[in-house]
Biotite code that builds the C-alpha atoms (Angstrom):
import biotite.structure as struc

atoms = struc.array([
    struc.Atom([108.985, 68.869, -8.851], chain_id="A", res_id=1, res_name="UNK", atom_name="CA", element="C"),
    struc.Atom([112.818, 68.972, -9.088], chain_id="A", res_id=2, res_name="UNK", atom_name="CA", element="C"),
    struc.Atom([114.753, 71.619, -10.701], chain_id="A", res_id=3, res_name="UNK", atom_name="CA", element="C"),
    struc.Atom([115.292, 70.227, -13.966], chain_id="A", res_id=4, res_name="UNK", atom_name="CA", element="C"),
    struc.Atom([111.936, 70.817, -14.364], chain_id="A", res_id=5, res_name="UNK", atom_name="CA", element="C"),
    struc.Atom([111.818, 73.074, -18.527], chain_id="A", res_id=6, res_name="UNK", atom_name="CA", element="C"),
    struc.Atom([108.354, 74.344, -19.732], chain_id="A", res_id=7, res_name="UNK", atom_name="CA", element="C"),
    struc.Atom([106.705, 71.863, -21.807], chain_id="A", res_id=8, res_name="UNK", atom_name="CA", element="C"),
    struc.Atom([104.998, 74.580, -24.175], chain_id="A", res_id=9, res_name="UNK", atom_name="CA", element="C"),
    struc.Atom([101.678, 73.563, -25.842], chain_id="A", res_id=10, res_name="UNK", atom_name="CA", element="C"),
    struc.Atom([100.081, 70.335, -24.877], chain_id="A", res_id=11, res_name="UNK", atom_name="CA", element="C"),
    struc.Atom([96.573, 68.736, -24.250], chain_id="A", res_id=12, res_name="UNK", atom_name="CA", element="C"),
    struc.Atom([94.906, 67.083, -21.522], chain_id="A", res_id=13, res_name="UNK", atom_name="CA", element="C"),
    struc.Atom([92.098, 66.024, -24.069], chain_id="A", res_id=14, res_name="UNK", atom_name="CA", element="C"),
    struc.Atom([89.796, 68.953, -24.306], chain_id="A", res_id=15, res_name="UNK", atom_name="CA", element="C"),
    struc.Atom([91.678, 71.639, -24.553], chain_id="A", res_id=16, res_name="UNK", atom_name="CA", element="C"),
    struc.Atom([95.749, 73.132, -25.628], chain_id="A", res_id=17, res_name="UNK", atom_name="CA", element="C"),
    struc.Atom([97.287, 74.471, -22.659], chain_id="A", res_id=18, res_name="UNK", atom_name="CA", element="C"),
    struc.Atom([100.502, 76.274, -23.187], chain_id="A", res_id=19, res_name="UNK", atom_name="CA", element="C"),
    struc.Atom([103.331, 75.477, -20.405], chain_id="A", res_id=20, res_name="UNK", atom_name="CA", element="C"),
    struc.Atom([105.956, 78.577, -20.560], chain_id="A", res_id=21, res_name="UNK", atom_name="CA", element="C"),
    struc.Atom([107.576, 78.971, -17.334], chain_id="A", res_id=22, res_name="UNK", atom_name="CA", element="C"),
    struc.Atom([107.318, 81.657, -14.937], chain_id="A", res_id=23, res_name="UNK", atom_name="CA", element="C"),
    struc.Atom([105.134, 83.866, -17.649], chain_id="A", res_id=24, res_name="UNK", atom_name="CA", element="C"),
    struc.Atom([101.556, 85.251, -16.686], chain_id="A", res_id=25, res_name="UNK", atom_name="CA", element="C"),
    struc.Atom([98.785, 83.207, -18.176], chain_id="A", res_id=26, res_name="UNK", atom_name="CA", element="C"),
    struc.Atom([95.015, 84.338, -17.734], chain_id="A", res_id=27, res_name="UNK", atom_name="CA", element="C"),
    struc.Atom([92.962, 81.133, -16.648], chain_id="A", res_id=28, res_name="UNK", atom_name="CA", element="C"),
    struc.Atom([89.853, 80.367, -16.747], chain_id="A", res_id=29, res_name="UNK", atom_name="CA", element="C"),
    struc.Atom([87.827, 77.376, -14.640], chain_id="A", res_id=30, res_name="UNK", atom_name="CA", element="C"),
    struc.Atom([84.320, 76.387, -14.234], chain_id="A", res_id=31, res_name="UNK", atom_name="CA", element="C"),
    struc.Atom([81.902, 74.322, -12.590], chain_id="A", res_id=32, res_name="UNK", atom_name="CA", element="C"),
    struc.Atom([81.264, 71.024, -14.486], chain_id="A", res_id=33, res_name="UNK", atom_name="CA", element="C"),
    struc.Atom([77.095, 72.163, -14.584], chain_id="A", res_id=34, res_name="UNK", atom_name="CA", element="C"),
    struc.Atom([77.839, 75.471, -15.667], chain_id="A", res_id=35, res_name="UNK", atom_name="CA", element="C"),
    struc.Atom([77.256, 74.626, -19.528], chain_id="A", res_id=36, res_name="UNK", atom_name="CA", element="C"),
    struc.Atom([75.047, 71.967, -21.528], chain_id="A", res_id=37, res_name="UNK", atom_name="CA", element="C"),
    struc.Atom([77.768, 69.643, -23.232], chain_id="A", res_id=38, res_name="UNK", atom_name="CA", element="C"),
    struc.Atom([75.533, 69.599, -26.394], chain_id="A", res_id=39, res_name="UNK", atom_name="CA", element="C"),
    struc.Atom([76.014, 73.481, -26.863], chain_id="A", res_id=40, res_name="UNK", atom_name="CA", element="C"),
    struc.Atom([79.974, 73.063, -26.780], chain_id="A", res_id=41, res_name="UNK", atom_name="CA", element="C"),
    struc.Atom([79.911, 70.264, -29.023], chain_id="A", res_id=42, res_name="UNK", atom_name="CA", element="C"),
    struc.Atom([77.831, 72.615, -31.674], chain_id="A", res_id=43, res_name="UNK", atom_name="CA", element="C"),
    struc.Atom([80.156, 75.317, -31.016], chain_id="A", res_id=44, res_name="UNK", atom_name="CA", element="C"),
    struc.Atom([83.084, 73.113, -31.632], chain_id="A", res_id=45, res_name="UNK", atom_name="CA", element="C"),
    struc.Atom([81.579, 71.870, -35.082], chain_id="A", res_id=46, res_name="UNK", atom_name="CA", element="C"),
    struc.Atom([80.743, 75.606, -36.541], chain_id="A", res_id=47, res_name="UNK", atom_name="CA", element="C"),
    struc.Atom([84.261, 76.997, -35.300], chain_id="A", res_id=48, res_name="UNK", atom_name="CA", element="C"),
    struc.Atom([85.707, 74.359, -37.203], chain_id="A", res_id=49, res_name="UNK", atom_name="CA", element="C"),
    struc.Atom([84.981, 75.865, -40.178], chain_id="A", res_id=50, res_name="UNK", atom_name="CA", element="C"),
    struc.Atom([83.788, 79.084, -39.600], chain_id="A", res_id=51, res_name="UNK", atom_name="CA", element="C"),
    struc.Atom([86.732, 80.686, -37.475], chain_id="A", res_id=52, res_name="UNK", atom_name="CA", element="C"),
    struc.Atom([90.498, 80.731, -38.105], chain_id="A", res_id=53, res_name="UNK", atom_name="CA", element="C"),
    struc.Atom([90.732, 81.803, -34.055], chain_id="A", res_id=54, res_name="UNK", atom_name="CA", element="C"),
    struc.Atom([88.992, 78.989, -33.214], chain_id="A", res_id=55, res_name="UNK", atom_name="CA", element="C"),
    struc.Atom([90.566, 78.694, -29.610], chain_id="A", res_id=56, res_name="UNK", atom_name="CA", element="C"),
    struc.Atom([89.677, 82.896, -29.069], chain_id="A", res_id=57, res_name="UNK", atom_name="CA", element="C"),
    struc.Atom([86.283, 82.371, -30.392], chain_id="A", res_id=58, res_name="UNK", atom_name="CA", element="C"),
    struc.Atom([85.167, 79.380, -28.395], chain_id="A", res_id=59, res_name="UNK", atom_name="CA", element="C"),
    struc.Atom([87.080, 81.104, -25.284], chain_id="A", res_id=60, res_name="UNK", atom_name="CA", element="C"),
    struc.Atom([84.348, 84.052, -26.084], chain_id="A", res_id=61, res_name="UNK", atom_name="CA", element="C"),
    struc.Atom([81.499, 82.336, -26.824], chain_id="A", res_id=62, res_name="UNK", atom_name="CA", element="C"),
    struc.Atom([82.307, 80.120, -23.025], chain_id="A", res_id=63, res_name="UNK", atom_name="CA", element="C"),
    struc.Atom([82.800, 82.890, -20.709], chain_id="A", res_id=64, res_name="UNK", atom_name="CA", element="C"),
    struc.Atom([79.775, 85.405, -22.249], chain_id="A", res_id=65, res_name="UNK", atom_name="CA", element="C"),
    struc.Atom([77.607, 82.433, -21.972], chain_id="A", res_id=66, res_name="UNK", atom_name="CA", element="C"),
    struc.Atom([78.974, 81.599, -18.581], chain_id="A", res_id=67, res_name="UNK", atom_name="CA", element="C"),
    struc.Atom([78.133, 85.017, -17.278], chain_id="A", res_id=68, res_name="UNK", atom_name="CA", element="C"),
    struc.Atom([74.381, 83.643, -17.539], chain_id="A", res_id=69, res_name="UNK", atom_name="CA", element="C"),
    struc.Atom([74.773, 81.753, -14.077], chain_id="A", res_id=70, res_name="UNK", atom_name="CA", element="C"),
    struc.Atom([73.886, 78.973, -15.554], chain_id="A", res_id=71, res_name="UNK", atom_name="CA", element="C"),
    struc.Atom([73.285, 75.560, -13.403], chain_id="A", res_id=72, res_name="UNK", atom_name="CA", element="C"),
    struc.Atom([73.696, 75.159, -9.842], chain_id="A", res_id=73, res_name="UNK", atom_name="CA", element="C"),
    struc.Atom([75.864, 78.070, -9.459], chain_id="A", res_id=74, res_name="UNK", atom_name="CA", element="C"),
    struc.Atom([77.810, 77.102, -5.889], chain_id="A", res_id=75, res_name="UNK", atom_name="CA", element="C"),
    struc.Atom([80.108, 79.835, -5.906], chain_id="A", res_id=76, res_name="UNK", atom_name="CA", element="C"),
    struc.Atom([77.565, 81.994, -5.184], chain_id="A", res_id=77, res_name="UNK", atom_name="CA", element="C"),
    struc.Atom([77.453, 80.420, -1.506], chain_id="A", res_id=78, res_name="UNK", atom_name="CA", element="C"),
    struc.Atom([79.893, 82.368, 0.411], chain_id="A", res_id=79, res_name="UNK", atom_name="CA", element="C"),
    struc.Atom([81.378, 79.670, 2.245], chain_id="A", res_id=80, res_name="UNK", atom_name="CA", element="C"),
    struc.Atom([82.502, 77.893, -1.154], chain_id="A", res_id=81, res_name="UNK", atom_name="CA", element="C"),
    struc.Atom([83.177, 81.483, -2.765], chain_id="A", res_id=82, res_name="UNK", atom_name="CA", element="C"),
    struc.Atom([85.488, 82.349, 0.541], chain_id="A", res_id=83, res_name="UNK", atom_name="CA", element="C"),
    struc.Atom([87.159, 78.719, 0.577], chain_id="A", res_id=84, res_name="UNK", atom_name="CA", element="C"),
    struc.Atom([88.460, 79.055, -3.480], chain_id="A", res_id=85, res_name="UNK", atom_name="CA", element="C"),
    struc.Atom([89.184, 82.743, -2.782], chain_id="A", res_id=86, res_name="UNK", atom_name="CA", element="C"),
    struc.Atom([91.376, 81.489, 0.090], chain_id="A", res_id=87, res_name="UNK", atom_name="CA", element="C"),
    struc.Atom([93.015, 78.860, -1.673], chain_id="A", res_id=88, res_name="UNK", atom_name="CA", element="C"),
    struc.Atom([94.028, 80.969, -4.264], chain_id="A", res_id=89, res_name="UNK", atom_name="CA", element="C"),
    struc.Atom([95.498, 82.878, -2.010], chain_id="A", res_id=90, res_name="UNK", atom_name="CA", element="C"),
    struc.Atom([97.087, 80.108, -0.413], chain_id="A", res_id=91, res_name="UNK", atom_name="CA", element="C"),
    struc.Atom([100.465, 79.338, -2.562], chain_id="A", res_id=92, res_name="UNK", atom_name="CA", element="C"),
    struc.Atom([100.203, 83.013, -4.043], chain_id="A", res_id=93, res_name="UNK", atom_name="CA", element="C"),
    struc.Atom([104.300, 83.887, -3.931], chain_id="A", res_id=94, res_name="UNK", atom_name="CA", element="C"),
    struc.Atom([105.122, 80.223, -2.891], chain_id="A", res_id=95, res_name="UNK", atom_name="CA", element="C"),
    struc.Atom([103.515, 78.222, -6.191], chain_id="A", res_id=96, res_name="UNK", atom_name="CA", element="C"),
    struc.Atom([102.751, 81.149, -8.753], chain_id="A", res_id=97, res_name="UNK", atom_name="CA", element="C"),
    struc.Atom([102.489, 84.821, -8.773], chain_id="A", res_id=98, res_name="UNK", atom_name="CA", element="C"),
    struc.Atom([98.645, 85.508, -8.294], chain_id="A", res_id=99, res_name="UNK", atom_name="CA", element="C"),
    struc.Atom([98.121, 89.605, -9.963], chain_id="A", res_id=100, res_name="UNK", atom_name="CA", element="C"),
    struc.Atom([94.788, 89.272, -10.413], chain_id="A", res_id=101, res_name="UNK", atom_name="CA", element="C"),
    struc.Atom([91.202, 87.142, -9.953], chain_id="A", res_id=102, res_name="UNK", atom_name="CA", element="C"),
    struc.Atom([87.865, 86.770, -9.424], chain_id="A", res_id=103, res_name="UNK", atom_name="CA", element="C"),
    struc.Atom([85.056, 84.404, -8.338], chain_id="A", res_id=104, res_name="UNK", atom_name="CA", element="C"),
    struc.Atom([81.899, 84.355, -10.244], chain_id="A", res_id=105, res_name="UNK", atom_name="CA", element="C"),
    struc.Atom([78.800, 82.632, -9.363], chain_id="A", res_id=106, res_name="UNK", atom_name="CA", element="C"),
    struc.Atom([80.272, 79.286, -11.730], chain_id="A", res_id=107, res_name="UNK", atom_name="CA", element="C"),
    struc.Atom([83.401, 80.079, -13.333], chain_id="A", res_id=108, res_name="UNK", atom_name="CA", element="C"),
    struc.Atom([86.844, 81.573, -12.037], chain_id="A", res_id=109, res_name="UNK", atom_name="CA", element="C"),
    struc.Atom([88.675, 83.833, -13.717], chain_id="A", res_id=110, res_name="UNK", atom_name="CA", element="C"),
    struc.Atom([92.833, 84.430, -12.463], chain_id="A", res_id=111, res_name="UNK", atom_name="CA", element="C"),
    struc.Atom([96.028, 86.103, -13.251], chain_id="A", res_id=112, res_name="UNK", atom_name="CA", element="C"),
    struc.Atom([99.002, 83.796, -12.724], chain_id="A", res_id=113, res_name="UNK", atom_name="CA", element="C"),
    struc.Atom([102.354, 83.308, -13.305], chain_id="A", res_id=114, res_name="UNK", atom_name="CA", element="C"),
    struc.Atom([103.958, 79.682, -12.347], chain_id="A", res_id=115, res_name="UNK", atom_name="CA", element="C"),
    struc.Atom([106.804, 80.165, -10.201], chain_id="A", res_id=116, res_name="UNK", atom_name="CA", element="C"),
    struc.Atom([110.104, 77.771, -10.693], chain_id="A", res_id=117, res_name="UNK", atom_name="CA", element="C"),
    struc.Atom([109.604, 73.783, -10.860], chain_id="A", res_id=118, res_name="UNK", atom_name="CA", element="C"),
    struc.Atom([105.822, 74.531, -10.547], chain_id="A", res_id=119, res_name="UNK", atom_name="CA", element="C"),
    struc.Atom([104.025, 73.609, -13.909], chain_id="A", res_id=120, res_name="UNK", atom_name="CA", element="C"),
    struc.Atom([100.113, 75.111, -14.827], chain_id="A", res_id=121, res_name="UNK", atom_name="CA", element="C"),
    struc.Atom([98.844, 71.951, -15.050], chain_id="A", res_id=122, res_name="UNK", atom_name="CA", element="C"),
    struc.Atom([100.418, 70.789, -11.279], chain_id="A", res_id=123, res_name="UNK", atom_name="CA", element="C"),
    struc.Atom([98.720, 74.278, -10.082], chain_id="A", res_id=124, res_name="UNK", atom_name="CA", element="C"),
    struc.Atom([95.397, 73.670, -11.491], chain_id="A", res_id=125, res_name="UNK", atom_name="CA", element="C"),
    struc.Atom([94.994, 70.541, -10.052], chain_id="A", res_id=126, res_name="UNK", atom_name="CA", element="C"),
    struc.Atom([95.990, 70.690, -6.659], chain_id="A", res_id=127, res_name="UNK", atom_name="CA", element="C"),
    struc.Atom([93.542, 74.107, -6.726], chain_id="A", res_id=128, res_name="UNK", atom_name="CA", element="C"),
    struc.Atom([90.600, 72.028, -8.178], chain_id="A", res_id=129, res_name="UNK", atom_name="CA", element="C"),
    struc.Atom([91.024, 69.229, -6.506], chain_id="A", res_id=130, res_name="UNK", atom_name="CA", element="C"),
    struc.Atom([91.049, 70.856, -2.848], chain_id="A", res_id=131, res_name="UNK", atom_name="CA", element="C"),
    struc.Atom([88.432, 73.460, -3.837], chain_id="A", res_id=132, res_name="UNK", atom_name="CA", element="C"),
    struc.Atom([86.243, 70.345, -4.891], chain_id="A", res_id=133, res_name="UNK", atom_name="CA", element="C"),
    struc.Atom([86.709, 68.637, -1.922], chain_id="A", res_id=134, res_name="UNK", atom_name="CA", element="C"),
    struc.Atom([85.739, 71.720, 0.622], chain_id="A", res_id=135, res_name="UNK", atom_name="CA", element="C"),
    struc.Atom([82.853, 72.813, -1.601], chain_id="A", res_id=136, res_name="UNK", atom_name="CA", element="C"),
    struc.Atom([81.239, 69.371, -1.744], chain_id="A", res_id=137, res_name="UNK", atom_name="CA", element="C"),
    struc.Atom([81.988, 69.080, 2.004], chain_id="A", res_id=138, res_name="UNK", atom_name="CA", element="C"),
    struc.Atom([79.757, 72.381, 2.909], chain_id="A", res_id=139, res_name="UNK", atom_name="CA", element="C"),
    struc.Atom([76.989, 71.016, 0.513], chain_id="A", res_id=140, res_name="UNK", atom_name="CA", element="C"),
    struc.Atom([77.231, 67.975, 1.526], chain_id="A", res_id=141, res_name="UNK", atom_name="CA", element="C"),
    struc.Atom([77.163, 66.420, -2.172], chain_id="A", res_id=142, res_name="UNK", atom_name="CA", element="C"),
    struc.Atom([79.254, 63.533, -3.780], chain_id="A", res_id=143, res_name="UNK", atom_name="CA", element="C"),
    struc.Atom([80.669, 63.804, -7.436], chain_id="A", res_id=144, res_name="UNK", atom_name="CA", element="C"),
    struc.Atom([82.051, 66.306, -10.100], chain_id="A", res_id=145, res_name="UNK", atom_name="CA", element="C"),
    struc.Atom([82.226, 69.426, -8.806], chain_id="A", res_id=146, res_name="UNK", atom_name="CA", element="C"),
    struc.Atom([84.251, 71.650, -11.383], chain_id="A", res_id=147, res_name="UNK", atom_name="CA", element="C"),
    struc.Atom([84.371, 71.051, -15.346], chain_id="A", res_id=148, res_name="UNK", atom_name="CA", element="C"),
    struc.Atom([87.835, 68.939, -16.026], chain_id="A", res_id=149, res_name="UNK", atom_name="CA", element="C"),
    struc.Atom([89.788, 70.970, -18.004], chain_id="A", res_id=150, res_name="UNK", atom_name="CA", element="C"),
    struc.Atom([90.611, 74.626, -18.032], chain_id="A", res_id=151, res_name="UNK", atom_name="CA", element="C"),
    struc.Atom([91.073, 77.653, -20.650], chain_id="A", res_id=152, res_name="UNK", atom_name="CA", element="C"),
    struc.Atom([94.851, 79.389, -20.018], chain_id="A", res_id=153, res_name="UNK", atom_name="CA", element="C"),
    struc.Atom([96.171, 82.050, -22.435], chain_id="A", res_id=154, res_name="UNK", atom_name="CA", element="C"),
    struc.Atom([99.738, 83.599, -21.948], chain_id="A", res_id=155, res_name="UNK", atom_name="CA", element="C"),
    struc.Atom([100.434, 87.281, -21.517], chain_id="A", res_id=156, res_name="UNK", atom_name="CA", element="C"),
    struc.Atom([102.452, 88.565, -24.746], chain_id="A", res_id=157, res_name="UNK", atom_name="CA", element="C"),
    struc.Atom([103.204, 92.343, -22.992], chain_id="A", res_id=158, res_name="UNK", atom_name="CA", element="C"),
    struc.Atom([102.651, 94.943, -20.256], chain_id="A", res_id=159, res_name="UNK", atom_name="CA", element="C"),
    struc.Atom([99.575, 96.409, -22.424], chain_id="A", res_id=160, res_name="UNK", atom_name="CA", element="C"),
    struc.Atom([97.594, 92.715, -22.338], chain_id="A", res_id=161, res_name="UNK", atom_name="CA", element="C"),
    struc.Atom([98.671, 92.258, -18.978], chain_id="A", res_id=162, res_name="UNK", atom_name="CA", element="C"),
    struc.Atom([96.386, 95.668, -17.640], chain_id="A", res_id=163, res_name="UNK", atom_name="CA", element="C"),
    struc.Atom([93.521, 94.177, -20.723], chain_id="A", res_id=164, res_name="UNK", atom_name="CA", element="C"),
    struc.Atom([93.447, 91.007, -18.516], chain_id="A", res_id=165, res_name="UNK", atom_name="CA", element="C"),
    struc.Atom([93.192, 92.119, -14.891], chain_id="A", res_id=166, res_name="UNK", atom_name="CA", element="C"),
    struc.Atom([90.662, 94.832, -16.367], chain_id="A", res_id=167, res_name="UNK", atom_name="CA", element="C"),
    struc.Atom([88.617, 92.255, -17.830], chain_id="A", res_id=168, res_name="UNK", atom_name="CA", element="C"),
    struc.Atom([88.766, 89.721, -14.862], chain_id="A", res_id=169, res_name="UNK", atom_name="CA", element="C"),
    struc.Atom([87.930, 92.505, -12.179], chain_id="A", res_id=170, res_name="UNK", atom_name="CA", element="C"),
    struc.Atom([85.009, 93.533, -14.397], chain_id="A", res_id=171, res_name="UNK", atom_name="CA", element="C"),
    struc.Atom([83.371, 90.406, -14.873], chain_id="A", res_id=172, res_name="UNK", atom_name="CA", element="C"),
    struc.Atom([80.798, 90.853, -12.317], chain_id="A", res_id=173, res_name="UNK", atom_name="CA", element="C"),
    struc.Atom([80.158, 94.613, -13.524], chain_id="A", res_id=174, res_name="UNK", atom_name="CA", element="C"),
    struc.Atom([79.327, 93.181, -16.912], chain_id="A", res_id=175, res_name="UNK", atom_name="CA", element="C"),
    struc.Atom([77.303, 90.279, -15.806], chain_id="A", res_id=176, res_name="UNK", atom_name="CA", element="C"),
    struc.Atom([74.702, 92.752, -13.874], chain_id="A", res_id=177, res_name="UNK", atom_name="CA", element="C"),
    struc.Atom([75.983, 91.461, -10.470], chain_id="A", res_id=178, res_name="UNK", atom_name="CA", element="C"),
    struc.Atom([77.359, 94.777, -9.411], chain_id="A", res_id=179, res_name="UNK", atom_name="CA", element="C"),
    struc.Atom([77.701, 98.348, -10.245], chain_id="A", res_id=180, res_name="UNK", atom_name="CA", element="C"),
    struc.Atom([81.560, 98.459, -9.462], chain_id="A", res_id=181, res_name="UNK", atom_name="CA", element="C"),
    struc.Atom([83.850, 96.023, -9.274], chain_id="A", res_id=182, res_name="UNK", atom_name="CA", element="C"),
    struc.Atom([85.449, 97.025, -5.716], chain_id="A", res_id=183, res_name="UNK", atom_name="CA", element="C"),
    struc.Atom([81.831, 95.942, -4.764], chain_id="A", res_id=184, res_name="UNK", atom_name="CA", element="C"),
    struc.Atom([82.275, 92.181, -6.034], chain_id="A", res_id=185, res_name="UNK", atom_name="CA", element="C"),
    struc.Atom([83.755, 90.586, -2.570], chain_id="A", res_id=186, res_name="UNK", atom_name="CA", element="C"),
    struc.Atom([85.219, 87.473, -4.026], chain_id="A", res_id=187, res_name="UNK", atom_name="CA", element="C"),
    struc.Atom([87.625, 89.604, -6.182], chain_id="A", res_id=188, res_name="UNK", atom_name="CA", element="C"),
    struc.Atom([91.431, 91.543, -6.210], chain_id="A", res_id=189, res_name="UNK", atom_name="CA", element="C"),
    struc.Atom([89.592, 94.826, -6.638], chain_id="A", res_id=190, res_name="UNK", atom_name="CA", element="C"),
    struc.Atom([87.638, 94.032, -3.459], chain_id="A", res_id=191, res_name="UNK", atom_name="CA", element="C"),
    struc.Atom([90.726, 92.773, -1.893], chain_id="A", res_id=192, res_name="UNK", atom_name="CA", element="C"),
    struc.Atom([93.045, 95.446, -2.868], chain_id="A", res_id=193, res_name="UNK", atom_name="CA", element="C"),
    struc.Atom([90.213, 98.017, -1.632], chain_id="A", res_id=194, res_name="UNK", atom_name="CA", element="C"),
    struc.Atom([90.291, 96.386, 2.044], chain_id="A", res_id=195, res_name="UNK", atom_name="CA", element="C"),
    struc.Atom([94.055, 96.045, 2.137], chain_id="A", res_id=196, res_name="UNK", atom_name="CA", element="C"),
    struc.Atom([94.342, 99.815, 1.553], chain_id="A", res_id=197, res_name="UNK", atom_name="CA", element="C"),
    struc.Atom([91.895, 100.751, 3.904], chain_id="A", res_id=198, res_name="UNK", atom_name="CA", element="C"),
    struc.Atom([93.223, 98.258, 6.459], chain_id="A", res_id=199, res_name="UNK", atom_name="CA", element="C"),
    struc.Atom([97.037, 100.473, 5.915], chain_id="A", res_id=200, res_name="UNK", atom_name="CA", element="C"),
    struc.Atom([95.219, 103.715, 6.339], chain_id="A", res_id=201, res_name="UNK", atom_name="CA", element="C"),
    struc.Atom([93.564, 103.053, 9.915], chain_id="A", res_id=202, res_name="UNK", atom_name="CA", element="C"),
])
């Protein structure tokens, strides 16, 4: 990237609208490319159409509640995989993009981000999926897809959505039945923000 580099704003890599807008936090979503039948998403797609003037909000719902299933092979939930993604993501986190908040479900990952300059969204995503992929289907010793191809991203509009989104991303496991707190989740900033505090006090 050079330093000429302006936001883009909306645009589409096919599936979905991704909106480029600089250094601003964006909650992003990612999944595993098993983690939901195409023919459900395809029936979603057709009633949203026109059923629901938030389509984009809607299907973003409909995704993540029906991700929180663990449905399909579920890798993440290997430690090894769960550690390497965690790890990455913590990588390029003041270097590549502000990283405020995240979690790692069993297949889907939720994050808080903000870009940092000359670094684009799209760039970030996929160098992330594209290592991540590689590790994960290096420990399972598997060939092909690994995550889903495209992403969901929604920007930040104020301070009050910003503490909405790293509430809902910490919680994720807590709603899903995985955990009673969500300091308990390990592949998550409340678990790491727990450890870090309790690594200062000793």
């Amino acid at each position: 990237m050079n330093g000429d580099h302006e936001p883009i704003g909306w645009h589409s890599r096919g599936y979905l609208p991704h909106f480029d807008a600089g250094e601003v936090f964006q909650s992003i979503t990612f999944r595993l490319y098993d983690s939901m039948p195409q023919n459900v998403l395809k029936q979603w797609r057709e009633e949203l159409t026109y059923e629901s003037e938030d389509f984009e909000d809607e299907l973003r719902y409909r995704i993540e509640s029906y991700l929180d299933r663990g449905v399909g092979g579920c890798y993440l939930s290997n430690e090894r995989i769960a550690h390497t993604v965690q790890s990455a993501l913590l990588h390029f986190d003041g270097e590549r993009y502000r990283l405020a908040a995240w979690v790692v479900m069993p297949n889907h990952v939720h994050l808080l981000a903000a870009p940092c300059f000359a670094h684009t969204l799209s760039s970030i995503m996929h160098s992330l999926k594209s290592y991540t992929a590689q590790q994960a289907n290096r420990i399972l010793k598997r060939k092909g897809s690994f995550w889903f191809e495209d992403y969901f991203d929604r920007y930040i509009r104020n301070a009050k959505h910003f503490e909405n989104a790293v509430a809902y991303i910490e919680r994720n496991p807590v709603r899903a039945g995985l955990c009673r707190s969500s300091e308990d989740w390990h592949f998550s900033s409340a678990s790491y923000r727990r450890r870090r505090v309790r690594s200062a006090g000793t």
